[in-house]
C-alpha positions as CSV (number, residue, x, y, z in Angstrom):
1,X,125.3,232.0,-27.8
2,X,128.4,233.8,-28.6
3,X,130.0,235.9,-25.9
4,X,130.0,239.3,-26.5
5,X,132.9,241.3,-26.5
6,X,133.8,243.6,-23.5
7,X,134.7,247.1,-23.4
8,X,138.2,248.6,-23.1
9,X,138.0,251.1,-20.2
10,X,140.3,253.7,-20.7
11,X,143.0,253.8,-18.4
12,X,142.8,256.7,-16.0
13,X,146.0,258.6,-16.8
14,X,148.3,259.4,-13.9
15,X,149.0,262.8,-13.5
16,X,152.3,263.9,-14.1
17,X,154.4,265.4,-11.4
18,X,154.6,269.0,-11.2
19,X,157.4,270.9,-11.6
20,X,159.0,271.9,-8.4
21,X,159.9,275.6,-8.6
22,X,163.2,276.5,-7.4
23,X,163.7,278.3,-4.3
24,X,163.6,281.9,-4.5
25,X,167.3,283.4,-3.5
26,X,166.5,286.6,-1.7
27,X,168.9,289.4,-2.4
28,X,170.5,291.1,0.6
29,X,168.7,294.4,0.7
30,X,171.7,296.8,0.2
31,X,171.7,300.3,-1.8
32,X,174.7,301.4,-2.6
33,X,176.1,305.1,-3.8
34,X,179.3,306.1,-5.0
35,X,181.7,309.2,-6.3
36,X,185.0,310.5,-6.3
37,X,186.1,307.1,-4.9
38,X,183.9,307.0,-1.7
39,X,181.2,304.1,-1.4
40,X,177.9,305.1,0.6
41,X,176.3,301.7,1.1
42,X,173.1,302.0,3.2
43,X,171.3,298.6,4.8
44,X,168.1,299.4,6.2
45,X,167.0,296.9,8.9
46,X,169.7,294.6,8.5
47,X,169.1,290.8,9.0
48,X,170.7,287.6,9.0
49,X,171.4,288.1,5.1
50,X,172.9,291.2,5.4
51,X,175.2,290.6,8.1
52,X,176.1,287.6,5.1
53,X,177.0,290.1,2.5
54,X,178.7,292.4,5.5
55,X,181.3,289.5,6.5
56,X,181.9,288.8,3.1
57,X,182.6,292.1,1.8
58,X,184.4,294.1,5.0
59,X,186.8,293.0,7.3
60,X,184.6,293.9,10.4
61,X,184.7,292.8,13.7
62,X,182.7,290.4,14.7
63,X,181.2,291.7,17.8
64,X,180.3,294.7,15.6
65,X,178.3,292.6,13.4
66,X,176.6,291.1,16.5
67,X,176.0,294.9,17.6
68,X,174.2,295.8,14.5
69,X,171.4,293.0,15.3
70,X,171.5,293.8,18.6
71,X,168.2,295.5,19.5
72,X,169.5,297.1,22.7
73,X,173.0,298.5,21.4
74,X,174.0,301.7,23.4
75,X,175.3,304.7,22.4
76,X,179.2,304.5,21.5
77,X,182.2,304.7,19.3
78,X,184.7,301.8,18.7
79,X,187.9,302.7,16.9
80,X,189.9,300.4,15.1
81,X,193.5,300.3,12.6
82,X,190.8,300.6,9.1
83,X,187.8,302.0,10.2
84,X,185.3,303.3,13.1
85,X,182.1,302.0,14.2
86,X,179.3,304.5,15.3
87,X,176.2,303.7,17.1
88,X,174.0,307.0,17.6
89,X,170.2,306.9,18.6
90,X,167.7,309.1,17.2
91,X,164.3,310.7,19.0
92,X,161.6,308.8,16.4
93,X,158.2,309.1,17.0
94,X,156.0,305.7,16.9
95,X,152.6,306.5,15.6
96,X,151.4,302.6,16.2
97,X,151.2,303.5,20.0
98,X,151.6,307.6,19.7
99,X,154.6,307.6,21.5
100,X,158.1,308.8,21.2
101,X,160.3,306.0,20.3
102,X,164.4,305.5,19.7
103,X,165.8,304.8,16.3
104,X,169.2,303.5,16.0
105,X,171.8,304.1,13.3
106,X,174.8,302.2,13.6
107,X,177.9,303.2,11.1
108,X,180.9,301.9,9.6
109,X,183.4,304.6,9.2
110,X,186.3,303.9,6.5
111,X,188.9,305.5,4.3
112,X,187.0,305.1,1.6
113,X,183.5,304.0,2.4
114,X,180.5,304.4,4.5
115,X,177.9,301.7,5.3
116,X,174.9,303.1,7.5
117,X,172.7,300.5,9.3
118,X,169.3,301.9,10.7
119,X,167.1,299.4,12.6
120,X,164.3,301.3,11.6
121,X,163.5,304.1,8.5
122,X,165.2,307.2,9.5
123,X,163.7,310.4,8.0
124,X,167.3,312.1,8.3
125,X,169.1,309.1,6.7
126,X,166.3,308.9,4.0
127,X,166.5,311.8,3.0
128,X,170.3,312.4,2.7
129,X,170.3,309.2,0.8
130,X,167.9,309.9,-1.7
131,X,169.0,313.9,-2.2
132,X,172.7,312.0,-3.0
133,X,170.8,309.9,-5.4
134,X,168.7,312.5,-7.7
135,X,171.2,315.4,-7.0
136,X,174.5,314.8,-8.6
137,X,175.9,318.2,-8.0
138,X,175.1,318.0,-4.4
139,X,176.6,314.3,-4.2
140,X,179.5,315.9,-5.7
141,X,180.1,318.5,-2.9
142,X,179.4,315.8,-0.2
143,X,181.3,312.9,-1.6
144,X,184.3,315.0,-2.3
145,X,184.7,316.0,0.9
146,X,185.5,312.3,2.3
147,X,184.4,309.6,4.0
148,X,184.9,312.0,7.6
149,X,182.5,314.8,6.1
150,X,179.6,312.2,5.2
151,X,179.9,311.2,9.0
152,X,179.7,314.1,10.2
153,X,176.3,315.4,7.8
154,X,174.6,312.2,9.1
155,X,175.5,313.0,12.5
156,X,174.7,316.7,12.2
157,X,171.3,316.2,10.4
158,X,170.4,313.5,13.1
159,X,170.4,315.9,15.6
160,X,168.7,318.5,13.4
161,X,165.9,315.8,13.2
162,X,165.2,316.5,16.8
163,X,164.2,320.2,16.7
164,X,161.0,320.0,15.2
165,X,160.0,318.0,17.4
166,X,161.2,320.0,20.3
167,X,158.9,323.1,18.7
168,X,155.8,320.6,18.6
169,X,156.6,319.4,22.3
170,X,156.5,323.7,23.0
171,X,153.7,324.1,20.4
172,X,151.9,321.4,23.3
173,X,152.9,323.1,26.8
174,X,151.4,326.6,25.5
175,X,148.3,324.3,24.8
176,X,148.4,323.4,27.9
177,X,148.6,326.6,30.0
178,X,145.7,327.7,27.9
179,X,143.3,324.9,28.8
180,X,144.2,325.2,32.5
181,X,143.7,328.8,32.9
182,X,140.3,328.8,30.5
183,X,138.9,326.2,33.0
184,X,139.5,322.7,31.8
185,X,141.9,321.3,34.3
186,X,140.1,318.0,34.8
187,X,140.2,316.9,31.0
188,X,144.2,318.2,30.4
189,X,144.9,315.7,33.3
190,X,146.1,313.0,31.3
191,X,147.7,315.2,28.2
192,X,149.9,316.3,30.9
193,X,151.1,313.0,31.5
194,X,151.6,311.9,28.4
195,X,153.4,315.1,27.5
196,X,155.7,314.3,30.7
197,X,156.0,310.8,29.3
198,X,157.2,312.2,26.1
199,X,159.5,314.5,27.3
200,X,161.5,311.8,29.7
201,X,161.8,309.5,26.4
202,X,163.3,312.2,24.3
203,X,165.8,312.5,28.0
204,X,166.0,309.4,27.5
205,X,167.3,309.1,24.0
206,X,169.7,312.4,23.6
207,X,171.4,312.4,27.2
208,X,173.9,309.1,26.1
209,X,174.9,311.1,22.9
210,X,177.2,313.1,25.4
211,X,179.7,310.5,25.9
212,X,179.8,309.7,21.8
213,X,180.0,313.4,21.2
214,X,183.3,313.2,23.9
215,X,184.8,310.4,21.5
216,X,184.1,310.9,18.7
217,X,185.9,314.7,19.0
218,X,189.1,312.8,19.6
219,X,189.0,311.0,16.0
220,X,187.4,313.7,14.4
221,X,190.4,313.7,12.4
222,X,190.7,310.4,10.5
223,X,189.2,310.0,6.6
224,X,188.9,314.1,6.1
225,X,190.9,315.7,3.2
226,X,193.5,317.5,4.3
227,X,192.3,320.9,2.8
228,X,189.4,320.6,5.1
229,X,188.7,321.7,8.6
230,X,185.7,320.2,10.2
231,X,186.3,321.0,14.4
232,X,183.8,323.9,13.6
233,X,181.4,321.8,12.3
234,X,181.8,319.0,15.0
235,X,181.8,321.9,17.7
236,X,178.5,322.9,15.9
237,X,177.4,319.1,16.4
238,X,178.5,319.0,20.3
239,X,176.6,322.8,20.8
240,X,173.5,321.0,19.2
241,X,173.2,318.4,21.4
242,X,173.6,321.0,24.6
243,X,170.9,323.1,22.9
244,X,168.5,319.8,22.8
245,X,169.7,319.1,26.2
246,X,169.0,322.6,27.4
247,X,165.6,322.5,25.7
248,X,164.5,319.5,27.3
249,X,165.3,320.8,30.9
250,X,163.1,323.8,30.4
251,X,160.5,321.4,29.1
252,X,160.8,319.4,31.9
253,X,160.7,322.7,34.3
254,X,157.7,323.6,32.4
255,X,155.9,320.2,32.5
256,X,156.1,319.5,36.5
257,X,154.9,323.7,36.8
258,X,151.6,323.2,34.7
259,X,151.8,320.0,36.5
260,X,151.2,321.2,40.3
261,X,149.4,324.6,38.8
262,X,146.3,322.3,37.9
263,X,146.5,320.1,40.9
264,X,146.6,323.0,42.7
265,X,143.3,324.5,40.8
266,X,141.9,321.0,40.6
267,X,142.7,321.5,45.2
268,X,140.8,324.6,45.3
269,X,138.1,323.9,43.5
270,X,137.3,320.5,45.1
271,X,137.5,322.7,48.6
272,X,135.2,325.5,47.0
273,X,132.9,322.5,46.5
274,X,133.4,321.0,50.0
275,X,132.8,324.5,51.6
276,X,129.4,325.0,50.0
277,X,128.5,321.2,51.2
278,X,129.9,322.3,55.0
279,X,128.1,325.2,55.1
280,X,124.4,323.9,53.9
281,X,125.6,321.2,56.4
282,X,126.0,323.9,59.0
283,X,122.7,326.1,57.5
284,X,120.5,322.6,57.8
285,X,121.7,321.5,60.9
286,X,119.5,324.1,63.2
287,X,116.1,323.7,61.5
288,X,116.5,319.6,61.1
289,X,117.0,320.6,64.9
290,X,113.9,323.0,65.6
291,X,111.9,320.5,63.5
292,X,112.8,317.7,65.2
293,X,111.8,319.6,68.6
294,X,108.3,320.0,67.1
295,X,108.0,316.5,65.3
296,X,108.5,314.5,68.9
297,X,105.4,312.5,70.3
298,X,105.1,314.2,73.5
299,X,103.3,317.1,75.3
300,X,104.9,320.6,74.2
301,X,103.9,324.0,75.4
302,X,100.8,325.1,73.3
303,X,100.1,321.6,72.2
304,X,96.7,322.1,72.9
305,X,96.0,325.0,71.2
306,X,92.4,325.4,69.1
307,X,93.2,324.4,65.0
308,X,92.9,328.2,64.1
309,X,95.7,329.4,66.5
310,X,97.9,325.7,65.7
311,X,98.2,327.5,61.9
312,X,99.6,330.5,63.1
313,X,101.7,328.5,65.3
314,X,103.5,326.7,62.7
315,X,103.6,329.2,60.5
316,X,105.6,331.3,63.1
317,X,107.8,327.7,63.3
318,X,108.3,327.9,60.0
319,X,109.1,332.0,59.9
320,X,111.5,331.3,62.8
321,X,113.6,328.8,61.3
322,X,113.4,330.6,57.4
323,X,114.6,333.7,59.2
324,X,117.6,331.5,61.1
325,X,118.7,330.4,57.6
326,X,118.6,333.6,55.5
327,X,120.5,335.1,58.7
328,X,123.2,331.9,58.4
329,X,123.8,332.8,55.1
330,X,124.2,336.4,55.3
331,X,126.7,335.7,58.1
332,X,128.3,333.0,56.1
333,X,128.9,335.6,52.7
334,X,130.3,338.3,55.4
335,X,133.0,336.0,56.9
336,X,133.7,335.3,53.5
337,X,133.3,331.8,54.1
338,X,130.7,331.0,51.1
């Protein structure tokens, strides 16, 4: 019997390796401005990578670069031969947890450039950055004015930043002596303290600025044109700051007033309510005492009285200690005591 001839199975083919993509090379996030020969570079929450493009572009110090990560940098200025470094906090408010936060904006002050680092987006900063970048007559007038000018509109419209939301923080206290004095005291109880709690953070935030404020009026002078005077305009910086500060101690004034005004009407009314109990205390206290007379198993005069005359004997009880009462209470509104 001839064999029969067996079938080629096709070879399963091997797949072929897949091409391995190359590693993305992220870009150091940096946007950069520039006219009449001054560089605004600004690094929004700056990382590892831009601290990269940082050393290899500027001839910081390295302890600065280390303060721009740093999450818990204080308020200062460091000056140096070729440029000043700037850290200034800023009153941001955190609408994750409804709370005022701090924002921090460190700078790098040079002859001919500017490098802001916020650790967090900065309405003020935002918004002098983009107006630079759609306006070119208004970069014009900033730009030409030096590096020391653009330092000083940062600084000056940081602190602007913080009086709306001084007005709002106002805009809440008159809230607040309203809703005590129409009767709510128990529900503002708690918008009180978190008003209070709001009002130490912005404390918090603004009261180190004094000592940068100090400093930063003794180098005032480095990077401006000569034809331009700024002391007004960084005296108008230093009377902003005591204006915030001044604000804030009313506030606070203000606060810890509504503060023990509705403990004390939360007081009174909680010993209105414990005078009413005292004195149907004192009102119930005779007749429990006149009924338990009459309610004891023993022999009492007229105990033995027919059915017909026991009727009128209890209701005369019952007159007697009626009468007692209404007399309590009429005593009682006299004295003033109900």
């Amino acid at each position: 019997m001839p064999s029969l001839p067996r079938l080629k199975r096709p070879r399963e083919a091997v797949p072929s390796a897949a091409p391995v993509a190359a590693p993305e090379i992220k870009a150091p996030r940096v946007e950069e401005i520039s006219s009449n020969g001054l560089r605004w570079f600004n690094v929004e929450q700056p990382g590892s990578l831009e601290q990269a493009w940082l050393q290899e572009h500027f001839a910081f110090h390295a302890l600065d670069l280390e303060d721009v990560l740093s999450r818990n940098q204080r308020p200062k200025i460091d000056e140096y031969p070729d440029y000043l470094f700037l850290v200034v906090h800023i009153p941001v408010f955190n609408s994750k947890v409804g709370r005022l936060g701090t924002g921090e904006l460190d700078m790098f002050v040079g002859p001919d450039f500017v490098v802001t680092l916020p650790n967090q987006p900065l309405p003020p900063v935002e918004y002098l950055f983009g107006r630079c970048q759609s306006d070119a007559d208004f970069r014009e007038a900033i730009f030409a004015r030096g590096a020391g000018y653009l330092m000083y509109r940062l600084v000056d419209d940081s602190f602007d930043y913080c009086f709306p939301m001084l007005r709002k923080i106002s805009n809440k206290l008159d809230g607040l002596e309203d809703e005590i004095f129409e009767g709510r005291s128990d529900d503002v109880v708690r918008d009180i303290s978190n008003l209070k709690q709001e009002i130490i953070n912005f404390r918090k935030v603004i009261r180190p600025q004094r000592t940068v404020l100090g400093d930063l009026e003794k180098v005032k002078g480095r990077y401006l044109t000569e034809e331009i005077d700024l002391e007004i305009y960084f005296d108008d910086i230093a009377d902003a700051h005591e204006r915030i500060w001044d604000l804030l101690e009313n506030y606070k004034e203000v606060v810890v007033g509504l503060e023990e005004t509705n403990e004390s009407i939360l007081s009174h009314r909680s010993m209105e309510r414990l005078n009413v109990l005292t004195a149907i205390t004192v009102i119930v206290l005779p007749l429990t005492l006149i009924a338990s007379v009459f309610g004891m198993n023993v022999g009492l005069p007229g105990g033995g009285i027919p059915q017909s005359s026991g009727l009128a004997t209890f209701l005369t009880v019952i007159g007697v200690m009626v009468a007692l009462g209404v007399g309590m209470v009429a005593f009682f509104r006299i004295r003033r005591w109900l």
